[in-house]
C-alpha positions in Angstrom: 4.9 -43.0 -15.0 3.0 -43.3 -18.3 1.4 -47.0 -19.0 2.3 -48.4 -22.3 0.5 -51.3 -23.3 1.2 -51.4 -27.4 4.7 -51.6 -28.6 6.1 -48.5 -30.7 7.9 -45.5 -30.0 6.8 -43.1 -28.0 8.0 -38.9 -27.8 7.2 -37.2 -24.2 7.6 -33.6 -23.2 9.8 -33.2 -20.2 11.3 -29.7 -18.8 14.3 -29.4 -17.3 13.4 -26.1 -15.2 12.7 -25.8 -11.9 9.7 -24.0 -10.4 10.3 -20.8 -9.5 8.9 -18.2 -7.5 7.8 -15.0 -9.0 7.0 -11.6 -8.0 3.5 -10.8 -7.2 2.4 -6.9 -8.3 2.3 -4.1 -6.0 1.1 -1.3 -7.6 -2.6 -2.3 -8.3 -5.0 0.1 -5.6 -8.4 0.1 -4.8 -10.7 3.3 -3.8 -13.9 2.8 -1.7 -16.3 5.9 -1.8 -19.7 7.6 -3.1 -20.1 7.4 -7.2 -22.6 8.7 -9.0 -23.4 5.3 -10.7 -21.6 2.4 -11.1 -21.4 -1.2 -10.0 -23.6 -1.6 -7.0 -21.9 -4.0 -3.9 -21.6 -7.5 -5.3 -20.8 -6.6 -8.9 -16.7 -7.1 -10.0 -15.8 -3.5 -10.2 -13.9 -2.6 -13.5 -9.9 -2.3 -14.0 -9.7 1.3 -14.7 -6.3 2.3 -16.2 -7.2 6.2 -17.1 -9.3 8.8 -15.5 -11.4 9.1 -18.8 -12.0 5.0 -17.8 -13.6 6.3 -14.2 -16.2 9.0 -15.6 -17.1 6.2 -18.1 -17.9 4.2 -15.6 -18.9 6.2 -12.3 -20.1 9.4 -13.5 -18.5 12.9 -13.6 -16.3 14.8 -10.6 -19.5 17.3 -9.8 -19.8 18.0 -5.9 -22.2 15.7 -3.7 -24.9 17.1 -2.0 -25.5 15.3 1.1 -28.1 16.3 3.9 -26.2 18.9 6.0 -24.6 20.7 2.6 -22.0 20.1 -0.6 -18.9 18.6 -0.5 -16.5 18.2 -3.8 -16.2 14.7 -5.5 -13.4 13.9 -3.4 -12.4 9.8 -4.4 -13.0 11.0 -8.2 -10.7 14.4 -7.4 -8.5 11.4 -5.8 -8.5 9.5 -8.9 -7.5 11.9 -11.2 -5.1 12.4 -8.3 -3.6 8.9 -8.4 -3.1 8.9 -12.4 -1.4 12.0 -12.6 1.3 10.9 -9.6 2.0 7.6 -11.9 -1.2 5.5 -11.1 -1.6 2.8 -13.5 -4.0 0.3 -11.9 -7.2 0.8 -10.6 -10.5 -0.5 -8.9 -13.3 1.4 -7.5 -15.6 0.2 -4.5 -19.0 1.9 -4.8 -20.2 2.9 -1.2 -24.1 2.9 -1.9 -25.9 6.6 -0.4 -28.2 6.3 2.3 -31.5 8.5 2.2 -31.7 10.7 4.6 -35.6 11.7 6.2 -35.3 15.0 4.4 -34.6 13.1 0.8 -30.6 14.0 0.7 -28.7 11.1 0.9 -26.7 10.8 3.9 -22.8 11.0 4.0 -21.2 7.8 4.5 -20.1 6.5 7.6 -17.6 3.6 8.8 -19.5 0.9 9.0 -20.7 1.7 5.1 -17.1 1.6 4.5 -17.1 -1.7 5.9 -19.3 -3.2 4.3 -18.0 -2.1 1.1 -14.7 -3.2 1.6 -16.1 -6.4 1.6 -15.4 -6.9 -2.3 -11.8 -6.3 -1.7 -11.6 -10.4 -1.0 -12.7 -10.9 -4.9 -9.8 -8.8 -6.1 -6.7 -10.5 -5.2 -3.9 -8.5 -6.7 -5.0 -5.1 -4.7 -2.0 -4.7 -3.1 -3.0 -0.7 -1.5 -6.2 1.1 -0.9 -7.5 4.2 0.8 -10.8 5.9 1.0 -10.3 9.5 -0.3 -12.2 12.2 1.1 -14.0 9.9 3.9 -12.7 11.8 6.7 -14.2 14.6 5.3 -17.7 13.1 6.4 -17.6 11.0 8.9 -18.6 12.0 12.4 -15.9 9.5 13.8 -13.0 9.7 12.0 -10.9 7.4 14.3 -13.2 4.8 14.0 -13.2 4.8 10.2 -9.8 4.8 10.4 -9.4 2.1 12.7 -11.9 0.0 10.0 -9.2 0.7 6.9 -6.2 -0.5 9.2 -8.0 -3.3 10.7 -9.1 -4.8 7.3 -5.3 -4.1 6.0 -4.0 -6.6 8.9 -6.3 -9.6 7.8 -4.3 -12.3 7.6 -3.3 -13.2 4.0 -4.5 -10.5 1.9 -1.4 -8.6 1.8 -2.8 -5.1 1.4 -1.7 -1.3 3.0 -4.1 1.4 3.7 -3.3 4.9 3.0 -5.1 6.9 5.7 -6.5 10.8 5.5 -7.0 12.6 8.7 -9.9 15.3 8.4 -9.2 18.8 7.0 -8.1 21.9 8.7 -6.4 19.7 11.8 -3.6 21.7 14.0 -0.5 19.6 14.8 -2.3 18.8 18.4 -5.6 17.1 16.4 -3.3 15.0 14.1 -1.7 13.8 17.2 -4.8 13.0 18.7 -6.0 11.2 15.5 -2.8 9.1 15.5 -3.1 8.1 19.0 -6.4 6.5 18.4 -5.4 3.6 15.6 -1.9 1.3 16.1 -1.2 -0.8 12.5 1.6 -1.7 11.0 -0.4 -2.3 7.6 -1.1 1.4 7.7 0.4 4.9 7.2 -1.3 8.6 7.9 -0.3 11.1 5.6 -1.1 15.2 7.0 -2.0 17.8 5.5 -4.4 18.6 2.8 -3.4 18.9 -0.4 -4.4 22.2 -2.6 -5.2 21.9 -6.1 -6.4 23.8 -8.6 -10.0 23.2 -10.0 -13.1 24.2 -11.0 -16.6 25.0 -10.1 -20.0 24.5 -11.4 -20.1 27.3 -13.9 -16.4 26.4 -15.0 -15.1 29.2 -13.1 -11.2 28.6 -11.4 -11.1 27.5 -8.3 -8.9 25.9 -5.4 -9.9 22.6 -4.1 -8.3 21.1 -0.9 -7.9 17.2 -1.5 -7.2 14.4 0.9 -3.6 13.4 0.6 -4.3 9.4 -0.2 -5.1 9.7 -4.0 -1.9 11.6 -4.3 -0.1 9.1 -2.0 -1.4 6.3 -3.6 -0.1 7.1 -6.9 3.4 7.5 -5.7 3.6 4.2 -4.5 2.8 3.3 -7.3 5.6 5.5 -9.4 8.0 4.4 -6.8 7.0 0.6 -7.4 7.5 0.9 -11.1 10.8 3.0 -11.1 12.6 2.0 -8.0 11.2 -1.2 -6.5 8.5 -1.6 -3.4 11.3 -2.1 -1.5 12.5 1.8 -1.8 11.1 4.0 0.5 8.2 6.2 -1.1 9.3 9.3 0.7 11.4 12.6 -1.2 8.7 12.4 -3.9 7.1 15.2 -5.9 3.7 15.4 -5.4 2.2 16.5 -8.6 -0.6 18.7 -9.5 -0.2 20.4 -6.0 -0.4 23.6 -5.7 0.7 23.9 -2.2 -0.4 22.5 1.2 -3.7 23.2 3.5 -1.1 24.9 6.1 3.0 24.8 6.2 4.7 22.2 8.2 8.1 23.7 9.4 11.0 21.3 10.8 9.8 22.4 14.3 6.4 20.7 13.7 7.5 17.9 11.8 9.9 17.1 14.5 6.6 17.2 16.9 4.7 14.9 14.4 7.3 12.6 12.7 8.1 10.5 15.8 4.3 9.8 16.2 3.9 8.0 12.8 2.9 11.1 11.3 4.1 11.5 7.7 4.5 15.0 6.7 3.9 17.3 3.2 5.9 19.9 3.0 7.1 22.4 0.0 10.5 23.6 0.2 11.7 26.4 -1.8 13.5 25.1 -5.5 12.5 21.5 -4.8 8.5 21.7 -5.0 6.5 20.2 -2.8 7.4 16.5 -1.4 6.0 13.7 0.9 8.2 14.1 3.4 8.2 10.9 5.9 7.5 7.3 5.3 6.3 5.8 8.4 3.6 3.3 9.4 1.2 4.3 12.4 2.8 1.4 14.3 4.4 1.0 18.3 5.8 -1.6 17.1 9.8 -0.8 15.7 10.4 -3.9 13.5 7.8 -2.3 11.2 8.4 1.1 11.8 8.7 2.2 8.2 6.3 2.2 5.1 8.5 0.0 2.6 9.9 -2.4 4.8 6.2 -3.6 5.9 5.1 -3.6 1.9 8.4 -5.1 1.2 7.7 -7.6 3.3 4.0 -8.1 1.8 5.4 -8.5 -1.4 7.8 -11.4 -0.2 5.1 -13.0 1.8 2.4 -13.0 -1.4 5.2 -14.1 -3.8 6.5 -16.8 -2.0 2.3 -18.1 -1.3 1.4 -17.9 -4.8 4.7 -19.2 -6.2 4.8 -22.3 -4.0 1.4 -23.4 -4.7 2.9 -26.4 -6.5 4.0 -28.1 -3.0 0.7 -28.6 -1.8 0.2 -32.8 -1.6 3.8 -33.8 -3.0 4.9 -36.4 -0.6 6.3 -34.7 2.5 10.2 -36.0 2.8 13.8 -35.1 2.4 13.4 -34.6 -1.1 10.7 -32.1 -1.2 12.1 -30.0 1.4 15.4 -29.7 -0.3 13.3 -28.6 -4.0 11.7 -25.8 -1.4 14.5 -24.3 0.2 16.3 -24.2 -3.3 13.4 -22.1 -5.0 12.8 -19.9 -2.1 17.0 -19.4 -2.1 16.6 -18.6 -6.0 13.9 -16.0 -5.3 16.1 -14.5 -2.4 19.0 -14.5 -4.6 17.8 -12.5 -7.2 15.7 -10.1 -5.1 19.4 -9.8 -3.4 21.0 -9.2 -6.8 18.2 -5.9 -7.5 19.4 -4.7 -4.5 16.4 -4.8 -2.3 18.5 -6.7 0.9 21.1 -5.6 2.6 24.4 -7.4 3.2 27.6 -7.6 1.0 26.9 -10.9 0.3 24.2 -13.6 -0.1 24.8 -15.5 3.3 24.5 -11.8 5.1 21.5 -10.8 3.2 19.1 -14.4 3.8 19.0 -17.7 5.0 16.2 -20.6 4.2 16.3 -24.0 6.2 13.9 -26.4 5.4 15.1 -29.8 6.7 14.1 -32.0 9.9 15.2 -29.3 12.1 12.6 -27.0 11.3 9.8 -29.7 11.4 8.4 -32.3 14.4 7.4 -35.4 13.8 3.8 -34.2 14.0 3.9 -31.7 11.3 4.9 -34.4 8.9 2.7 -36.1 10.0 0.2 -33.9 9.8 1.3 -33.0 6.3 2.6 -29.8 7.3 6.1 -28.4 5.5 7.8 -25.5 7.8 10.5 -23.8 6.3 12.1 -20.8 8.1 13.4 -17.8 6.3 15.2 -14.7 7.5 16.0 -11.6 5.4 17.7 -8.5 6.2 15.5 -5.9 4.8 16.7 -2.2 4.0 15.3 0.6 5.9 15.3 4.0 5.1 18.2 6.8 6.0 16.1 9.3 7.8 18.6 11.1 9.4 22.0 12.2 7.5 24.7 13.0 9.8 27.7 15.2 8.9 30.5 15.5 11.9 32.4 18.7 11.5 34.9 20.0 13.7 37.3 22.9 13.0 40.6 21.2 13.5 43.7 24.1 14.5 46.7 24.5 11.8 49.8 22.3 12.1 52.4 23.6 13.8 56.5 22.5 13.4 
């Protein structure tokens, strides 16, 4: 309440809205990988919104020489990758090159990675992130893929890692690979991708690429045009050429169970991504946009109830919460991202005595419990047919 201490007239805003919650961005992504220059660790990478933005800032897509040989550019391929599969937002984590004894630098290993990804915490609205081409280099692959998926489950950051296997992997190797990391904040994407490209003296080429730029970018696509709550699978993967090797039903049937998501060209339809599962045992977060749909909801409803923190903890602040998180679920309901015919099938929000002790008011805690009946993905399309005899009189 205002003090007046003079006598007059006296004109006050006021609004008559209620907060509301909304919807955090999904489709901002972060590489972490070798550049030529750029901002070392430490430094707030740029937003890069066009591939012309990366060379600008990182140097040109010319192969690496590390100690042991060459190997192409593969996170700037990937970024010229994740633009051209409907990329729009971009940051770039410069992994700084070791010198070897004989003066090459030294590939890249996982713990670099995890150092670098470090400087994720300072970019809050990265939402996915892969390391293209790291695989490629690494003498442990599991292990650098057990630091992406590790650092996507971090409590409150919200993020999903798009993972590469190694190239030229048979169907048993990518098993083996999957075996050896278990996250629901992660999803493995096999094979290689070929592109066209070319080398040194500008001749044509074909260059095999790491799937995650491509990947990436069609979350991204499929955020924008569908909603993170539709299942980035049945996509076209553009700029391929083809695949590393063909994945036929029998092998996908071998590898989809497993968490492993397939790309596959079929004939008159191009070539697709062609599964949308996480690497996770666990069922309840089986598949790829019902974890990131869940992310979003999770980061939303943080950031858009900000506003309770020290409002005096009673009846009528619980009743303000549960009405804004209803309003939030109600419209994400109304886009069609929950199932159920109606609201009261598709979410429920209690926030009331029953959902707190004594103690958490007390301790200035407000628990609120929320349920949502989230869409998943048909997989599997199921035609019964039987060949029924005619009619007789």
């Amino acid at each position: 309440m205002p003090e007046y201490l003079e006598p007059g007239v006296y004109v006050e805003e006021t609004s008559f809205r209620a907060p509301s919650i909304e919807g955090v961005g999904t489709t901002t992504c972060a590489f972490v990988g070798p550049t030529r220059e750029g901002p070392p660790p430490g430094v707030a990478p740029p937003l890069l919104t066009s591939s012309a933005d990366f060379e600008r800032s990182y140097g040109d897509a010319g192969d690496f020489a590390f100690a042991g040989g060459t190997t192409p550019h593969y996170l700037a391929h990937g970024v010229h990758a994740f633009f051209a599969n409907g990329g729009r937002r971009l940051y770039v984590l410069r992994v700084p090159l070791a010198p070897a004894a004989a003066g090459q630098p030294r590939a890249p290993q996982a713990e670099d990675y995890a150092a670098a990804l470090a400087g994720l915490d300072a970019l809050g609205d990265v939402r996915t992130f892969a390391a293209p081409g790291a695989s490629a280099w690494c003498t442990d692959a599991a292990a650098l893929l057990r630091v992406l998926a590790d650092h996507a489950r971090r409590a409150r950051t919200w993020r999903f890692a798009v993972l590469d296997p190694p190239p030229a992997l048979d169907s048993d190797g990518i098993r083996a690979l999957r075996e050896s990391v278990d996250s629901a904040h992660a999803a493995l994407y096999y094979p290689w991708v070929v592109t066209a490209d070319q080398d040194a003296t500008g001749a044509p080429r074909r260059l095999l690429q790491p799937p995650s730029g491509f990947i990436c970018g069609i979350y991204a696509r499929n955020d924008i045009q569908r909603g993170v709550h539709a299942t980035p699978a049945n996509q076209t993967v553009a700029s391929a050429l083809g695949f590393e090797r063909p994945i036929n039903a029998q092998q996908q049937e071998r590898l989809n169970p497993f968490g492993v998501n397939c790309l596959r060209s079929f004939f008159g339809h191009g070539h697709r991504v062609w599964g949308a599962r996480t690497v996770s045992s666990d069922p309840e977060w089986k598949y790829v946009n019902v974890r990131r749909y869940f992310d979003y909801l999770e980061a939303s409803i943080d950031r858009g109830l900000q506003w309770v923190a020290f409002e005096a903890n009673g009846p009528r602040l619980w009743a303000n919460v549960a009405g804004v998180l209803q309003d939030f679920l109600y419209r994400q309901w109304q886009d069609g991202a929950l199932s159920g015919n109606r609201p009261e099938a598709a979410y429920f929000v209690r926030c009331d005595a029953s959902t707190m002790t004594p103690d958490d008011i007390a301790q200035g805690r407000v628990v609120c419990l929320v349920g949502v009946a989230l869409l998943k993905p048909g997989e599997f399309t199921i035609f019964r047919a039987s060949c029924a005899s005619a009619a007789t009189d």
